[in-house]
C-alpha positions as protocol buffer text, in pm:
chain_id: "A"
residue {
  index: 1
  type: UNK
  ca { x: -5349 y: 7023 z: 8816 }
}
residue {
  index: 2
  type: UNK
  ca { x: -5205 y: 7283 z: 8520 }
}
residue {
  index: 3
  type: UNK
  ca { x: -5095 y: 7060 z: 8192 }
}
residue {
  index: 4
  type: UNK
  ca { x: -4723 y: 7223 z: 8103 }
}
residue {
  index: 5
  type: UNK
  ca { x: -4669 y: 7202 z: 7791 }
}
residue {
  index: 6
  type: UNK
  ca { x: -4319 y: 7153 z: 7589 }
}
residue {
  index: 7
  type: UNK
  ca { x: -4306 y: 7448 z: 7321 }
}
residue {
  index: 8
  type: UNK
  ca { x: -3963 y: 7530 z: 7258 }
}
residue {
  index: 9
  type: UNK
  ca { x: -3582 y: 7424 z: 7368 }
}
residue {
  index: 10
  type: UNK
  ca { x: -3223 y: 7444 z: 7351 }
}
residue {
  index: 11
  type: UNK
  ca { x: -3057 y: 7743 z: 7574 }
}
residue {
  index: 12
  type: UNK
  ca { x: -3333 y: 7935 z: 7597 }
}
residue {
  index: 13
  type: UNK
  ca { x: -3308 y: 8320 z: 7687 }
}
residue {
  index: 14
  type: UNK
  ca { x: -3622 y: 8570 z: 7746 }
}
residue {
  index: 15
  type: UNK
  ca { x: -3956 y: 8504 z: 7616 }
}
residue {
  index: 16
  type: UNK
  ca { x: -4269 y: 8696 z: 7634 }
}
residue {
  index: 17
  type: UNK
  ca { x: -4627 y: 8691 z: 7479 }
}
residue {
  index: 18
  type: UNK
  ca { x: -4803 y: 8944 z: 7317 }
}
residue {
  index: 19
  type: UNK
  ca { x: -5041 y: 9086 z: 7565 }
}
residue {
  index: 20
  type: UNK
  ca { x: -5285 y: 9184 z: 7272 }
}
residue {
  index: 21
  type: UNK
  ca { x: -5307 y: 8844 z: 7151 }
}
residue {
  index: 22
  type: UNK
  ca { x: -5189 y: 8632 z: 7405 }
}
residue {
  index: 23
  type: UNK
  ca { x: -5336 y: 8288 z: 7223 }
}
residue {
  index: 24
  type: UNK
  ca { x: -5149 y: 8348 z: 6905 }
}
residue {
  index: 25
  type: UNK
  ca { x: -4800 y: 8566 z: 6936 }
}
residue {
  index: 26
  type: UNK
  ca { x: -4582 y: 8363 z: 7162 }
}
residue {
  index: 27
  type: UNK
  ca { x: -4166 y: 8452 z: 7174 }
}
residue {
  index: 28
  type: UNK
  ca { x: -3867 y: 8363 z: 7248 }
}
residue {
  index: 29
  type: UNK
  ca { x: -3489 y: 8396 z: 7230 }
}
residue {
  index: 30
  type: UNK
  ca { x: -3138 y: 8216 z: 7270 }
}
residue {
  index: 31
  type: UNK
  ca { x: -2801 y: 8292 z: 7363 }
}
residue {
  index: 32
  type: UNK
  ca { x: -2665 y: 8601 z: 7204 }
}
residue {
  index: 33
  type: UNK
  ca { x: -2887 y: 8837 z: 6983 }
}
residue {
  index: 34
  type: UNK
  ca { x: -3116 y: 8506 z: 6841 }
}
residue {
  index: 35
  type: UNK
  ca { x: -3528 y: 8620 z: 6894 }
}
residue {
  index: 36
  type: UNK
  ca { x: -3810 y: 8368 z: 6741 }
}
residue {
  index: 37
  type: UNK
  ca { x: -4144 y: 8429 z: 6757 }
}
residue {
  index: 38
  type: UNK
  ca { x: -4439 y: 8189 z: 6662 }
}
residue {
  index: 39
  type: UNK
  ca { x: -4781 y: 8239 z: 6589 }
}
residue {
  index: 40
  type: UNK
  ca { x: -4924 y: 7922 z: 6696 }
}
residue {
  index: 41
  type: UNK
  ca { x: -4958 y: 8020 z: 7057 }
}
residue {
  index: 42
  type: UNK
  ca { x: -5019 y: 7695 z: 7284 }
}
residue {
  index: 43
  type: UNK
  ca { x: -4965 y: 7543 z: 6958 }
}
residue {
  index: 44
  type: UNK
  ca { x: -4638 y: 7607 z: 6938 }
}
residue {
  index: 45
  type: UNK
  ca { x: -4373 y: 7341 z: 6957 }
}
residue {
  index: 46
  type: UNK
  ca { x: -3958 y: 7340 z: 6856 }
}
residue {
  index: 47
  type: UNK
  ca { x: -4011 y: 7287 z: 6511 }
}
residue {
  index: 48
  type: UNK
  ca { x: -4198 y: 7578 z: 6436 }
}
residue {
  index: 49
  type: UNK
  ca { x: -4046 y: 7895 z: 6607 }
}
residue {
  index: 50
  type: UNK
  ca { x: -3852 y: 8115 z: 6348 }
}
residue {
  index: 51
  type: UNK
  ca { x: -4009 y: 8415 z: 6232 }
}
residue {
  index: 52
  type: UNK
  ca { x: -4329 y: 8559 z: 6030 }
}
residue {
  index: 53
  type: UNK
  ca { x: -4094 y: 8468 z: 5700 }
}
residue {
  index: 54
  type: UNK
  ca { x: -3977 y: 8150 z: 5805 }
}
residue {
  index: 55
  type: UNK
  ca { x: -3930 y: 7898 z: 6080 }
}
residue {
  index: 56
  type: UNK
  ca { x: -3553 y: 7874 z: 5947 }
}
residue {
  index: 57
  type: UNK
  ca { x: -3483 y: 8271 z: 6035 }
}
residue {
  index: 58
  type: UNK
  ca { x: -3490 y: 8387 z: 6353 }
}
residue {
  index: 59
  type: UNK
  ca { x: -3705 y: 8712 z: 6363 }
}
residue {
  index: 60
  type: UNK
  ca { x: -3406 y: 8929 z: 6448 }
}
residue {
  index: 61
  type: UNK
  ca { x: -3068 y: 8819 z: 6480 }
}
residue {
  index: 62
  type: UNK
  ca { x: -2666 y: 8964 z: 6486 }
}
residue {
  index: 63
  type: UNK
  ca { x: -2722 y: 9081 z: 6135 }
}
residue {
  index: 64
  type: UNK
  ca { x: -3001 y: 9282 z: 6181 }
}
residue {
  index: 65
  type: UNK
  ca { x: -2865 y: 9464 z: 6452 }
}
residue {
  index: 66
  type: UNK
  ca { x: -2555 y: 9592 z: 6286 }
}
residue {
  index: 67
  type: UNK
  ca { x: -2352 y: 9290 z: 6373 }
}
residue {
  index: 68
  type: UNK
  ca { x: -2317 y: 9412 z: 6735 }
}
residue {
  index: 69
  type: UNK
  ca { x: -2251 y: 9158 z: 7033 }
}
residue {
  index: 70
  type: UNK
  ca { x: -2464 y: 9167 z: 7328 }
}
residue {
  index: 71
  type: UNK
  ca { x: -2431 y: 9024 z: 7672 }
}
residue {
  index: 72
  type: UNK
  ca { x: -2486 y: 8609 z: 7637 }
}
residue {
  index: 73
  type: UNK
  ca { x: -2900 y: 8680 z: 7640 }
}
residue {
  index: 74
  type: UNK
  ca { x: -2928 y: 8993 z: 7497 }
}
residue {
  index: 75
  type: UNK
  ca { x: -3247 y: 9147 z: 7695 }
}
residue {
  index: 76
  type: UNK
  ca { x: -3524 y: 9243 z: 7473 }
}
residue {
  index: 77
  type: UNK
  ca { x: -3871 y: 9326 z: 7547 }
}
residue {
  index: 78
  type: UNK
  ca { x: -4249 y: 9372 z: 7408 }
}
residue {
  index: 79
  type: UNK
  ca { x: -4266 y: 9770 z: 7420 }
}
residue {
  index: 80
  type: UNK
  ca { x: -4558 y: 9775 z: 7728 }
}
residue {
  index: 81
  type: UNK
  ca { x: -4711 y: 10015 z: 7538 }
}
residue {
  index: 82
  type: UNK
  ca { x: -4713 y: 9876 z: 7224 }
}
residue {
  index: 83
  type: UNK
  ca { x: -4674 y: 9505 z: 7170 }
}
residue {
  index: 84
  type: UNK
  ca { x: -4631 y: 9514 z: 6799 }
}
residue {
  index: 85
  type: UNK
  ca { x: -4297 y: 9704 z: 6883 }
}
residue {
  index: 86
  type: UNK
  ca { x: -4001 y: 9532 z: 6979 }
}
residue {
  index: 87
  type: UNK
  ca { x: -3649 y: 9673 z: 7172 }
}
residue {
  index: 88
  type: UNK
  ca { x: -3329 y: 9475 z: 7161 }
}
residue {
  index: 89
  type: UNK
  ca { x: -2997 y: 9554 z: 7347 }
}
residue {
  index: 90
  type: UNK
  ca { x: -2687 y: 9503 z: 7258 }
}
residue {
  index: 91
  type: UNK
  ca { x: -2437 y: 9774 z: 7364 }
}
residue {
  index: 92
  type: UNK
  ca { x: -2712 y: 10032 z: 7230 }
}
residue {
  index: 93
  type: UNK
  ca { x: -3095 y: 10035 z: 7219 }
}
residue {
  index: 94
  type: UNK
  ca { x: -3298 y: 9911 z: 6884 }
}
residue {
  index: 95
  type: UNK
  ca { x: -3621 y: 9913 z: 6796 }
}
residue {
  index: 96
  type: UNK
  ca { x: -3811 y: 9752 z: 6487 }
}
residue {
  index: 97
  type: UNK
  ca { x: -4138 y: 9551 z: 6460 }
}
residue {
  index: 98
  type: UNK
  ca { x: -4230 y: 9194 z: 6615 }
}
residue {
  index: 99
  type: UNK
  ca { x: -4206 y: 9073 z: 6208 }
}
residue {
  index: 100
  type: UNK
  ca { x: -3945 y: 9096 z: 5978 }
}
residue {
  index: 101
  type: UNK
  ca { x: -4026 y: 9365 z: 5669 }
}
residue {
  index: 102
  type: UNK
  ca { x: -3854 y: 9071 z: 5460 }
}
residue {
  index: 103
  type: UNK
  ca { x: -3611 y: 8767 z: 5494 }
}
residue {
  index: 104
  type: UNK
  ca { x: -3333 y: 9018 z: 5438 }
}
residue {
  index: 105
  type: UNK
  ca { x: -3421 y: 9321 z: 5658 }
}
residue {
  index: 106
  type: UNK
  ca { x: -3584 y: 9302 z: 5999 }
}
residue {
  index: 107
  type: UNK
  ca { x: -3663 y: 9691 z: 5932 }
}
residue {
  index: 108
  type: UNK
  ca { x: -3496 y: 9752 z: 6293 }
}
residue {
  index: 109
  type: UNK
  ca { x: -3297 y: 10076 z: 6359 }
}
residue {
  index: 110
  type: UNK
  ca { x: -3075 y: 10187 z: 6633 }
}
residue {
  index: 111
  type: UNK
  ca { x: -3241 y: 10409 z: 6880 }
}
residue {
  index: 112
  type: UNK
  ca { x: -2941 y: 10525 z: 7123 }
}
residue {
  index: 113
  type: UNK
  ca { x: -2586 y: 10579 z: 7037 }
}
residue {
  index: 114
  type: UNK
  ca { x: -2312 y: 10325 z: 7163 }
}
residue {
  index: 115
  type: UNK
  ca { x: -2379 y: 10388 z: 7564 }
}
residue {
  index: 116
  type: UNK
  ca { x: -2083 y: 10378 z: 7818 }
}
residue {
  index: 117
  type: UNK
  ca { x: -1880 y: 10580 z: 7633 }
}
residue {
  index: 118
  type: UNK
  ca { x: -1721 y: 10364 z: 7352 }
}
residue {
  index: 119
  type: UNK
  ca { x: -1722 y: 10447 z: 6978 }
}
residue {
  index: 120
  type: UNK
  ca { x: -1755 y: 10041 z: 6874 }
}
residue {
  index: 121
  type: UNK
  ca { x: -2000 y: 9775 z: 6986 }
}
residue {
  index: 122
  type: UNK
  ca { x: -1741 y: 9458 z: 7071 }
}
residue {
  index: 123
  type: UNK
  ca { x: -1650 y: 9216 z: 7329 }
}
residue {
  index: 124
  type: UNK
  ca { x: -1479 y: 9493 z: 7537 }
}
residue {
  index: 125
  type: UNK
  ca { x: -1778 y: 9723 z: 7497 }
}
residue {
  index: 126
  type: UNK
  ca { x: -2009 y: 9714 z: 7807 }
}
residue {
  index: 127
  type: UNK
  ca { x: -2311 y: 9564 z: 7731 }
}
residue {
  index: 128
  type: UNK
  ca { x: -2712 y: 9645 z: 7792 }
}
residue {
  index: 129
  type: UNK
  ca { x: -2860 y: 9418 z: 8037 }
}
residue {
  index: 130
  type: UNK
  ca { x: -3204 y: 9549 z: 8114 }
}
residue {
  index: 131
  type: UNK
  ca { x: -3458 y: 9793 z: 7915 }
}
residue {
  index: 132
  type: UNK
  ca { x: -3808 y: 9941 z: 8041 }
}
residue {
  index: 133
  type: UNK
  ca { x: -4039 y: 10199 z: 7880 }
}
residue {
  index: 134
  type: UNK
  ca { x: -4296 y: 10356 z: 7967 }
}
residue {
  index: 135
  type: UNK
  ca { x: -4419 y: 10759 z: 7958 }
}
residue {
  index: 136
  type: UNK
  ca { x: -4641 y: 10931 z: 7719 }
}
residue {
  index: 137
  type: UNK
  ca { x: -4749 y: 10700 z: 7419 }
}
residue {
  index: 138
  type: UNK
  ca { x: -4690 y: 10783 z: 7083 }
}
residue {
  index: 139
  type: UNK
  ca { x: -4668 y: 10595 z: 6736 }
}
residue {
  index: 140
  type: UNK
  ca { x: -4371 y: 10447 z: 6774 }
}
residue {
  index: 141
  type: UNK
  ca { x: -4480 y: 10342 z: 7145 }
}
residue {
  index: 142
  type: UNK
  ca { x: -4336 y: 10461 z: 7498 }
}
residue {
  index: 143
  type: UNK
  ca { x: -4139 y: 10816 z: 7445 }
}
residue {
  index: 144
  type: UNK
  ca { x: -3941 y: 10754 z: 7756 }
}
residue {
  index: 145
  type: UNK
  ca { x: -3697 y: 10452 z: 7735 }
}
residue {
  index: 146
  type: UNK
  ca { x: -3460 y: 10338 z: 8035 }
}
residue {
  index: 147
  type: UNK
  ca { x: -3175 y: 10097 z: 8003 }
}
residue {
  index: 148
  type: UNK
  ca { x: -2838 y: 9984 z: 8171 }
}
residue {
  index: 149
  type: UNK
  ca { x: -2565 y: 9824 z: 8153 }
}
residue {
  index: 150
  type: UNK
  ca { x: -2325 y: 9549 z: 8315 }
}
residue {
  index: 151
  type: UNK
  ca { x: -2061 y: 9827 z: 8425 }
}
residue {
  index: 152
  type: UNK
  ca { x: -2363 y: 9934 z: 8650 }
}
residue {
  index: 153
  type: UNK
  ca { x: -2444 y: 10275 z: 8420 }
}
residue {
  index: 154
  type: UNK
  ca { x: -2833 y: 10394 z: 8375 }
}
residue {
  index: 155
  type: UNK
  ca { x: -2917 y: 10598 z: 8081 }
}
residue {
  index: 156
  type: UNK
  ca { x: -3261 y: 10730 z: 7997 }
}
residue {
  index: 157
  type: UNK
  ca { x: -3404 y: 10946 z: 7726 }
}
residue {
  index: 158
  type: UNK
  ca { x: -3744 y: 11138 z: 7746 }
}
residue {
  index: 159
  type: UNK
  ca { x: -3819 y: 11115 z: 7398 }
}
residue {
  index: 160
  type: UNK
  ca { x: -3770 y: 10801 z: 7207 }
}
residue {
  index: 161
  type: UNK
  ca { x: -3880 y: 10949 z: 6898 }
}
residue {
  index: 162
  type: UNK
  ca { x: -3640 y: 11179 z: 6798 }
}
residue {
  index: 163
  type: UNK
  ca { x: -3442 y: 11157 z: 6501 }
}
residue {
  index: 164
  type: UNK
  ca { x: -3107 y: 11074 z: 6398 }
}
residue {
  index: 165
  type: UNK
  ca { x: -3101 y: 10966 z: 6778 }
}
residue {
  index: 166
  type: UNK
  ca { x: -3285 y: 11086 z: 7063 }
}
residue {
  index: 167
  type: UNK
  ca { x: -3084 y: 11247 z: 7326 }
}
residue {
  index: 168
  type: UNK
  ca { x: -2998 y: 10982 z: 7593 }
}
residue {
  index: 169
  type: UNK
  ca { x: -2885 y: 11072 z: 7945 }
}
residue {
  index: 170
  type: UNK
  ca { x: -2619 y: 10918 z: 8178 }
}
residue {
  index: 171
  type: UNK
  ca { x: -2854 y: 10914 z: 8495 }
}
residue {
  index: 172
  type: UNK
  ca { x: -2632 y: 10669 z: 8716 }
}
residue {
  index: 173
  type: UNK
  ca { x: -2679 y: 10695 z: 9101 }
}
residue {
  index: 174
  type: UNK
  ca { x: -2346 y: 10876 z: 9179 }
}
residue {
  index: 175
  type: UNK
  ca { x: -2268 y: 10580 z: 9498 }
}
residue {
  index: 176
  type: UNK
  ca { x: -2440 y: 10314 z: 9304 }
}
residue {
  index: 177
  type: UNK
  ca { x: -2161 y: 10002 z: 9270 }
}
residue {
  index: 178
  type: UNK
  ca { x: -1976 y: 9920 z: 8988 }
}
residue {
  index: 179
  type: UNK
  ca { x: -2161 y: 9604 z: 8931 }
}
residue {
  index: 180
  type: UNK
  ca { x: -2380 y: 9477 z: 8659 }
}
residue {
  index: 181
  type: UNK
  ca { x: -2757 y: 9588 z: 8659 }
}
residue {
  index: 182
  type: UNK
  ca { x: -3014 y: 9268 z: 8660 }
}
residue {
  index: 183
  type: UNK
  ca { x: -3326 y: 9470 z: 8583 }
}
residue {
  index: 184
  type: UNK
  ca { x: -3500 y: 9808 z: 8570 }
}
residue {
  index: 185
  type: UNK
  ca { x: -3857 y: 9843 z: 8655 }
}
residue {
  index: 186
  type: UNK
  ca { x: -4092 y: 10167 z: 8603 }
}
residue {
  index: 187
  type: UNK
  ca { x: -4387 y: 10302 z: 8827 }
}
residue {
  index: 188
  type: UNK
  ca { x: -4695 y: 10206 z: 8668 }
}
residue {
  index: 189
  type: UNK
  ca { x: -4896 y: 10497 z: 8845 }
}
residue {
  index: 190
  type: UNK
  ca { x: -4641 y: 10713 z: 8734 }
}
residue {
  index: 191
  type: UNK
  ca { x: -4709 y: 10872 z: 8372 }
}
residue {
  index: 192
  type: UNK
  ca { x: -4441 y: 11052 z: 8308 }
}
residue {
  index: 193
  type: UNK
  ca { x: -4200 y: 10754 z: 8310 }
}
residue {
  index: 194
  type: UNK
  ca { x: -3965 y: 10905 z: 8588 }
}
residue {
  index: 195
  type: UNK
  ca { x: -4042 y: 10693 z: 8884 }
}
residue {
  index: 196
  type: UNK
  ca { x: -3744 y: 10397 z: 8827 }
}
residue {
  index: 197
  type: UNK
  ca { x: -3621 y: 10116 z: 9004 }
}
residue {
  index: 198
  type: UNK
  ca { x: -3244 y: 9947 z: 8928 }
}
residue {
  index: 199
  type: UNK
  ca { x: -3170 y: 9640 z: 9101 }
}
residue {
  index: 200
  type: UNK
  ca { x: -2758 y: 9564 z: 9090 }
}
residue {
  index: 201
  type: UNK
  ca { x: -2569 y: 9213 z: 9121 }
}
residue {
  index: 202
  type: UNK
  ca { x: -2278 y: 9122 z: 9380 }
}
residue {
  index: 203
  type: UNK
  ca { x: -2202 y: 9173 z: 9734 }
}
residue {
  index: 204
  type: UNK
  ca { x: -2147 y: 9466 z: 9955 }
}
residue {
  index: 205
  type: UNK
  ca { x: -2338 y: 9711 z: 9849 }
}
residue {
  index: 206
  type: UNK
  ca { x: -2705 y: 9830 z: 9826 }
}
residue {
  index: 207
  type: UNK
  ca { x: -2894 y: 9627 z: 9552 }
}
residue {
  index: 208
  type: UNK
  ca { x: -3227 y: 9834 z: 9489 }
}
residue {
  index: 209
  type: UNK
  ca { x: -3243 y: 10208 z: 9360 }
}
residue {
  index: 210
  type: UNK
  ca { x: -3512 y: 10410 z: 9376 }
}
residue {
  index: 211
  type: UNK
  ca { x: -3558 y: 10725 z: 9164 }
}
residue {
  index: 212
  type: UNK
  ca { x: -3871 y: 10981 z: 9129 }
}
residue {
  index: 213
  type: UNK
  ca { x: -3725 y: 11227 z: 8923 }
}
residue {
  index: 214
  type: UNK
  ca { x: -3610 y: 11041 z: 8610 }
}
residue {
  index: 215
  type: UNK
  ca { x: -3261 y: 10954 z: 8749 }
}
residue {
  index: 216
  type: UNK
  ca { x: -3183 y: 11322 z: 8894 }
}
residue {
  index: 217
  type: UNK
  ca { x: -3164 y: 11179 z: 9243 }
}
residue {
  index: 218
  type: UNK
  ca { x: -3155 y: 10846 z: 9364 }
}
residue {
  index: 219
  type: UNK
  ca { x: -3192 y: 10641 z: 9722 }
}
residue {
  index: 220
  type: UNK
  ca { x: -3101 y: 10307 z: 9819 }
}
């Protein structure tokens, strides 16, 4: 049969490998904002996971995203269209590189404002729980960005790229439940971006959304 092997442990979050180099660029993460990466692939065991400065830093951590809190694993994710680019939630979107510019700056930046409606990122802020890109690719990766949150709210913006902030939309379905969102998946046959999928958590309600029009109009 398959050998398992043991390459990393403690609480362990989300972890993902770089689809570009699958044998070297392994990651990982723990509770709270706390992502390691290691470039040892199926090399890789507990003692060396850290970051491309040094197995004792984590390659992005509270501090490098503004001191925000996140939900216990903040979600995170390899942009699909460009693995050397890496998004983080917290109660807002970041983006930065899958290595640290130095052992004092990750070289992240924030990418969305605050999202569901709060001027601070705290433990009373509603947190991100799910991210997906996809769309037209550009330099900084996928234009069009999704993510939501554990009050149940979708946002999405069409062009990741713009600066201070790109313009993010509130693109909720209107009878969706006021539950938290477990994950949003995009079309892959669909290159615009628009063709989304929101799964919610609890009980009485619809859990899967479909839209086709960017979050304009959704269906259970």
């Amino acid at each position: 049969g398959q050998q398992w092997l043991f390459t990393n442990g403690g609480d362990g979050g989300y972890s993902d490998i770089d689809p570009a180099n699958p044998g070297k660029n392994w990651f990982s993460s723990n509770h709270d904002v706390s992502i390691q990466s290691c470039a040892l692939g199926s090399q890789c065991n507990r003692n060396n996971w850290g970051s491309n400065i040094s197995t004792s830093q984590d390659l992005v951590d509270n501090s490098d995203t503004g001191g925000d809190e996140s939900s216990f694993y903040a979600p995170w994710m390899l942009d699909p269209q460009q693995s050397t680019t890496l998004l983080v939630g917290t109660c807002r979107i970041w983006r930065g590189a899958t290595k640290r510019v130095s052992a004092s700056n990750w070289g992240g930046m924030a990418i969305s404002p605050v999202l569901g409606y709060s001027s601070t990122c705290n433990s009373n802020s509603p947190m991100v729980t799910a991210i997906a890109g996809s769309g037209p690719k550009s330099s900084f990766g996928s234009k069009v960005l999704w993510a939501a949150l554990e009050n149940g709210s979708v946002w999405r913006t069409l062009d990741s790229g713009l600066t201070p902030l790109p313009n993010w939309q509130n693109v909720t379905p209107s009878s969706a439940p006021l539950l938290p969102v477990s994950s949003v998946a995009l079309d892959p046959h669909d290159s615009a971006g628009l063709t989304a999928y929101v799964t919610y958590q609890g009980f009485g309600s619809a859990h899967l959304w479909k839209s086709s029009d960017g979050g304009s109009t959704w269906a259970p």
